[in-house]
N, C-alpha and C positions, 0 to 999 in steps of 0.2 A: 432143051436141056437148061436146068438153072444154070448161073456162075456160082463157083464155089464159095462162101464166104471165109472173109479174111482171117487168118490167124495173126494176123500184127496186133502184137499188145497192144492195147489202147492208153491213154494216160486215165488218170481216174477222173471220174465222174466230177463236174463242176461246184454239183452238191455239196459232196463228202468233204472234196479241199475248202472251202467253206468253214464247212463245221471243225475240219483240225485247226485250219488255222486261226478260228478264232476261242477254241479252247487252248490253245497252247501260245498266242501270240496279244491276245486281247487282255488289256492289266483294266478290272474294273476300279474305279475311282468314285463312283455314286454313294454318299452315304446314305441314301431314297433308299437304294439297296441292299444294303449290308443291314439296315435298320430292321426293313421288313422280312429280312432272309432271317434275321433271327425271332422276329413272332412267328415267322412259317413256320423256323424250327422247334419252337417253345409247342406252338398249336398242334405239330404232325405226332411230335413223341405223345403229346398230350393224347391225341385222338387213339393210337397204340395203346394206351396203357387203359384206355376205355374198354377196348376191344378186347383187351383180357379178361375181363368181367363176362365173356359168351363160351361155353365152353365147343363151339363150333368153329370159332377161332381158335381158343389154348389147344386143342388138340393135332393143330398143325406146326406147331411151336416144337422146337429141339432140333438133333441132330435126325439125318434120315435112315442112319443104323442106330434104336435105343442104345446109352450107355457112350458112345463114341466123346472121347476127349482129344483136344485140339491145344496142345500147348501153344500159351499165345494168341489163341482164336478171340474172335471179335465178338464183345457182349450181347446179348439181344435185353435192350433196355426192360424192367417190370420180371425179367427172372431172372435162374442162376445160371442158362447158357451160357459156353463158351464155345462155339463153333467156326468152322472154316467159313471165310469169307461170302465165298456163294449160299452158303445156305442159311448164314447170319443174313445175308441180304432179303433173302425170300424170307426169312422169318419176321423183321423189321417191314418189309414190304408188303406181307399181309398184314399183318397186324392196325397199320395206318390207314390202309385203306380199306379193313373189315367195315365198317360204320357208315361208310360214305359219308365222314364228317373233314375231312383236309381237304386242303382248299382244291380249287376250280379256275380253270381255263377255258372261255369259254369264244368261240370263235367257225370257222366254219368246219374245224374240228374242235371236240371237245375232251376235256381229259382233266388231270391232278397231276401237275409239275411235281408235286411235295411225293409223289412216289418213287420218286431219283431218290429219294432218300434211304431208301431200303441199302444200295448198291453204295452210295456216297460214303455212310456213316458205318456201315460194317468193312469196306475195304481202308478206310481211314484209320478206323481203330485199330483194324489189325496190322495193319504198317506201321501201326506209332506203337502195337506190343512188342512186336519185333526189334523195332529200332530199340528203345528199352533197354528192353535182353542184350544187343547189342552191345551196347555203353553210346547208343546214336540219339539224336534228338527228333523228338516223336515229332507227329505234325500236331496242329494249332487245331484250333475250332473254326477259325479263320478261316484256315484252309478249307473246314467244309461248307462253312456258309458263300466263299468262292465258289466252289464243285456245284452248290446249289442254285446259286445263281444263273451259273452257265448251263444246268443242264435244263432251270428254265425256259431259257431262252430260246436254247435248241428248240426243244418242243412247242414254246411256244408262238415260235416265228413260223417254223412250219407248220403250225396248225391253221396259220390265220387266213391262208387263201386255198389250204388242201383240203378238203371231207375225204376221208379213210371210210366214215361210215357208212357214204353212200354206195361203194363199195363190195362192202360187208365186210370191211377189217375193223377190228378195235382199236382201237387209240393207245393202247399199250406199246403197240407198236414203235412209236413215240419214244417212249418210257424206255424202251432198250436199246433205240438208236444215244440216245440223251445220255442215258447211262454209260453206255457202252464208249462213247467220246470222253465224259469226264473223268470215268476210272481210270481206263487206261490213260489219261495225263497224270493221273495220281498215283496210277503204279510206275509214272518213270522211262516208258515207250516211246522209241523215237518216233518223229512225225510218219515216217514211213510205215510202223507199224500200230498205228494210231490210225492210221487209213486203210488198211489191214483189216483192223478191229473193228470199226464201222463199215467196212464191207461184208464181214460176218455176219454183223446184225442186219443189215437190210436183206440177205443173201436166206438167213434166218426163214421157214416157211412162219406167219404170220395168223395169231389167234381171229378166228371168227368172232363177229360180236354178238353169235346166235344166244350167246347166256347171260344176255344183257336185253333180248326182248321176248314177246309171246309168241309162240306157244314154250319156248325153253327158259326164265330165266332163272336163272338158277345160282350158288352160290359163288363158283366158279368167279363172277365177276370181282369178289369183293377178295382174292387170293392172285387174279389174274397180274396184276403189279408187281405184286411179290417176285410172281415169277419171271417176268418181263426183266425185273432190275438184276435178278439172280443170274438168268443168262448174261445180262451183259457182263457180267465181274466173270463169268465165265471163260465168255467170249475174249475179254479182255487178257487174260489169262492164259487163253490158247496163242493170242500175236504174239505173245512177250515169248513165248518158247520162239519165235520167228515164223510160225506161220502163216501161210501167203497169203494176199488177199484177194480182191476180186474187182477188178478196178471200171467195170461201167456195167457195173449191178446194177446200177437203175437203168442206165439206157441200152441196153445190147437188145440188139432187133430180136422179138419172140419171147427170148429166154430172160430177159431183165425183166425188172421188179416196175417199170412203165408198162410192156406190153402184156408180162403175165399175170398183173391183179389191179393194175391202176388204167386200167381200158384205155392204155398207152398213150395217154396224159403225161404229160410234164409238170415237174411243179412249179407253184408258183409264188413268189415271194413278194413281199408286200415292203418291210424293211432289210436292214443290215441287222446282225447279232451284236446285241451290246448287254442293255439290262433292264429293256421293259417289262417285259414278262415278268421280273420279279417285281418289278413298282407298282406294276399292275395288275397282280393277281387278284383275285377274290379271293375272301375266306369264308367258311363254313361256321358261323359262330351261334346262330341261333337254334337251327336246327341240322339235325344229323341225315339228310335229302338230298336229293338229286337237285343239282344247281338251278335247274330252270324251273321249279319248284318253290326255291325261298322265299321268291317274293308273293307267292301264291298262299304259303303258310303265314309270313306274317299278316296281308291281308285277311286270311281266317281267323287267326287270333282277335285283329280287328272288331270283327263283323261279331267271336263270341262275346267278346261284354255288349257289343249294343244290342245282342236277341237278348241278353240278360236285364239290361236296360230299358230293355220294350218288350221285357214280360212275354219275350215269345219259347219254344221250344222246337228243336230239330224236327221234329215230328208237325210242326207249321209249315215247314219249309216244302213249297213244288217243287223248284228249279232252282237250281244254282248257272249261273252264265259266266265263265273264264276268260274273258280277253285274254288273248296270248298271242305269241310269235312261233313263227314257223317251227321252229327247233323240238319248241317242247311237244308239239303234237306228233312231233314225228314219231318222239323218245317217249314220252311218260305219258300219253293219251291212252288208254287202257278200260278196257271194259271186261266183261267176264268174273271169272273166280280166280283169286289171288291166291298163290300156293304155298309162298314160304314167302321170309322176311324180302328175302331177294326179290319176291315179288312187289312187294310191297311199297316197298324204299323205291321205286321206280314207277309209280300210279299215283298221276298228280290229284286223281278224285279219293284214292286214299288221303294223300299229305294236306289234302283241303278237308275233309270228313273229321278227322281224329283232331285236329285244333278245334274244331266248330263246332264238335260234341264236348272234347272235357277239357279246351281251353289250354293246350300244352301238343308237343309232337318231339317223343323222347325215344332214342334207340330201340328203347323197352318197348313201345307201341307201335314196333314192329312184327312183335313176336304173336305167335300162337295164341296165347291167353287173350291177350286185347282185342285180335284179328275175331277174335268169337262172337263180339257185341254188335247182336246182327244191325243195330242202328246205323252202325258205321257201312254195309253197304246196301242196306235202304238210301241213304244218302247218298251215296257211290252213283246209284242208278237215277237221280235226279241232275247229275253234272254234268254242264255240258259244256266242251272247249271249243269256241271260234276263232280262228286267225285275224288278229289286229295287223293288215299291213304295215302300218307305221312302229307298231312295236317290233315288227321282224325289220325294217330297215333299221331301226333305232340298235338294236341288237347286235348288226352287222359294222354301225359306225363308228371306226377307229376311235373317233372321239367324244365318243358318247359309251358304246358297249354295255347298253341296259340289259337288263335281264326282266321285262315289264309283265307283269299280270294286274287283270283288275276283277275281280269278281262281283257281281249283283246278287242278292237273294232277294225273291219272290215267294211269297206267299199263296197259300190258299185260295184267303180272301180276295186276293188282287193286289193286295197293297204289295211293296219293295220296300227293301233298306236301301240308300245310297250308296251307290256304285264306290267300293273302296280298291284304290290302283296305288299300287307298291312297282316303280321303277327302276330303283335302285335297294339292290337288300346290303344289311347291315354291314358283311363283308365286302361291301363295292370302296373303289380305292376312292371315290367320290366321298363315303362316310369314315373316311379311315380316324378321325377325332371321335367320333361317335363308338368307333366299332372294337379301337386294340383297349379299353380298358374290360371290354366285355370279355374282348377273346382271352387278357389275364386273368379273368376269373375262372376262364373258363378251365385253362390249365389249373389254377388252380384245384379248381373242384376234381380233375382225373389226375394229379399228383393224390389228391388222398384218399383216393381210389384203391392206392395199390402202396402207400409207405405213411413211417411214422412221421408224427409232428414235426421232429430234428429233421429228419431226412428231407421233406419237403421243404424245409426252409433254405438249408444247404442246396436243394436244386434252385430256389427260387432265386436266392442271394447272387450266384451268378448266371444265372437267367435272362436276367430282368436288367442285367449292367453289361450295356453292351461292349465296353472295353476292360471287363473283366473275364468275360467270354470267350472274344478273339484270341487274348491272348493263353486260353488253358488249354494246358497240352490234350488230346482228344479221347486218350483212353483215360485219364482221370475225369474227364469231365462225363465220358458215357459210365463209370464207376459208381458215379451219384444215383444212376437206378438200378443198382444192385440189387435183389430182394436178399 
């Protein structure tokens, strides 16, 4: 006959106290980080206001009753939403990560820190509309490029020594723990129920990453953030009523979140929580792709001026050869028929094909009409990806964290171009001189996407100035994308 197991509470999980205490205890002081939290912030809304241009995206935008108004509700930047927090959050939270263009974390888990954003920047506002009305004083911008900071780090400390994906959880997961930590410091919850609310989330049954590869992927991934960030403002929302939490979620024998999805692993931590993750994020500046990918695509752009240059044509081409790391084979090595955009944006012999035919890899040449030019997988089916051990160590080195592909092309004839290797892509924190004058154009170019001349400049004026920023109160400043 078994022994009965114990009903003595337990204290909470070593984890969680962790992450409260250093969202609610740790004063960031980095100006590495305040800097780069605000290009995150510039690039994330940036990439949003792209993804309004799909109407596979704008049709998940508004309230979830048509018509429903929210006195006080919090904006959804590029329309005229005003809605309740959670579902500002999910609206803000797809929209940013429709594209697969914000930025990347990439480690032995993988994921986009900047989709805290969704939950950060809709519970901010609407606590500074409220305050307002009030006659109280709203929060800052500060405040959320703090929120953004911290909820980086969460996720990205525990991605660096955890895979979720091998698994079969998605990294969203992440995304609601992170969230769920910095809202609820933002909505004002004692530490008690701060611990609470991140036992919710892990407590939470957890998205599959089945629509993120073949034989399913499907759109689902580029919405999955959205809704990640959305429960957490949720979740957050339910502690603050006093609801109880769940204090050794991760570790209770059988029933915790170790034995019943993490093949009763522990995790494991590499650093303390401070403010790497945000110094050292990647950004998504050249193309709109799955991160282990970028440097794949800018070596394709490479390789198309010199077949233009030596007078050759796709249709010369045998073989293409990928040097890569382990990661990307895992993720985006893809053969077969491509079904939808989702598909697409995650098949690194797509994101090498369409640079190496028309010399560009644009959101657009994700879609339908492009996907038709049977060229692109004629070429698809001459690619071939090998494992560079030293590029998957290199990958993995704290101090290094390349993201390295090198491609060769071969010819008919026999001949080759020289082997072109792209180690670090344009978003690596190694090019960051190189890379934020790009990533400003680039917001520029999706401010006028979606508003007039005046209005763009008004966002840009304090944008662009970073103690003009901190200090603007948060719903004046999300006002600036009012359509």
């Amino acid at each position: 006959m078994s022994a009965a197991m114990s009903n003595v509470r337990p204290k909470y999980d070593k984890v969680l106290v962790d992450i409260v205490d250093y969202v609610t205890k740790y004063k960031v002081t980095s100006r590495l980080a305040y800097d780069t939290a605000r290009n995150c912030l510039i690039d994330t809304l940036g990439c949003g206001l792209e993804a309004l241009e799909y109407p596979a995206c704008k049709k998940l935008m508004g309230p979830i009753v048509p018509g429903t108004l929210v006195p006080n509700g919090a904006r959804v930047p590029g329309t005229q939403f005003q809605l309740d927090p959670v579902q500002a959050a999910f609206n803000i939270g797809a929209m940013i990560r429709w594209l697969d263009f914000n930025d990347t974390w990439l480690a032995a888990e993988w994921g986009h820190p900047s989709d805290n954003l969704g939950g950060i920047l809709a519970t901010a506002d609407w606590l500074s509309r409220n305050a307002v009305a009030a006659g109280k004083k709203p929060l800052t911008m500060k405040d959320v490029l703090t929120g953004m900071i911290k909820a980086h780090e969460i996720q990205g400390c525990i991605a660096l020594e955890n895979s979720f994906n091998k698994v079969g959880l998605d990294h969203v997961v992440l995304v609601k723990v992170a969230s769920t930590a910095v809202v609820a410091d933002m909505l004002g919850l004692t530490r008690d129920e701060i611990l609470n609310a991140v036992s919710l989330a892990w407590v939470d049954g957890q998205s599959l990453r089945t629509y993120r590869h073949a034989p399913n992927t499907g759109s689902r991934k580029s919405w999955a953030a959205g809704d990640a960030t959305s429960r957490a403002v949720r979740l957050a929302l339910i502690a603050r009523t006093g609801e109880m939490g769940y204090p050794s979620v991760l570790t209770a024998p059988t029933w915790g979140f170790y034995d019943a999805l993490f093949k009763g692993q522990p995790f494991k931590f590499q650093r303390k929580y401070a403010s790497y993750v945000m110094e050292n994020v990647l950004f998504k500046i050249s193309f709109p792709a799955e991160f282990h990918a970028q440097t794949a695509a800018e070596a394709a752009m490479t390789l198309h001026g010199e077949l233009a240059m030596a007078g050759r044509e796709v249709e010369d081409i045998r073989k293409i050869t990928i040097r890569t790391h382990e990661a990307c084979i895992r993720i985006i090595d893809k053969k077969g028929p491509l079904n939808n955009p989702a598909d697409r944006d995650h098949c690194i012999q797509y994101m090498v094909a369409v640079p190496l035919i028309f010399g560009r890899l644009t959101a657009s040449d994700y879609e339908d009409d492009v996907a038709a030019d049977k060229r692109i997988d004629a070429l698809r089916e001459k690619i071939v990806c090998v494992e560079d051990k030293a590029f998957t160590k290199d990958y993995h080195d704290p101090k290094k964290r390349s993201i390295a592909n090198a491609l060769t092309v071969e010819f008919k004839d026999g001949k080759k171009l020289k082997e072109v290797i792209v180690e670090y892509p344009i978003g690596h924190a190694r090019r960051r001189k190189e890379g934020i004058p790009l990533l400003e154009a680039k917001f520029r170019t999706n401010l006028a996407r979606q508003f007039p001349a005046r209005q763009q400049q008004k966002i840009l004026d304090v944008s662009l100035d970073q103690k003009t920023l901190e200090t603007m109160p948060v719903n004046e400043y999300v006002d600036l994308y009012v359509i």
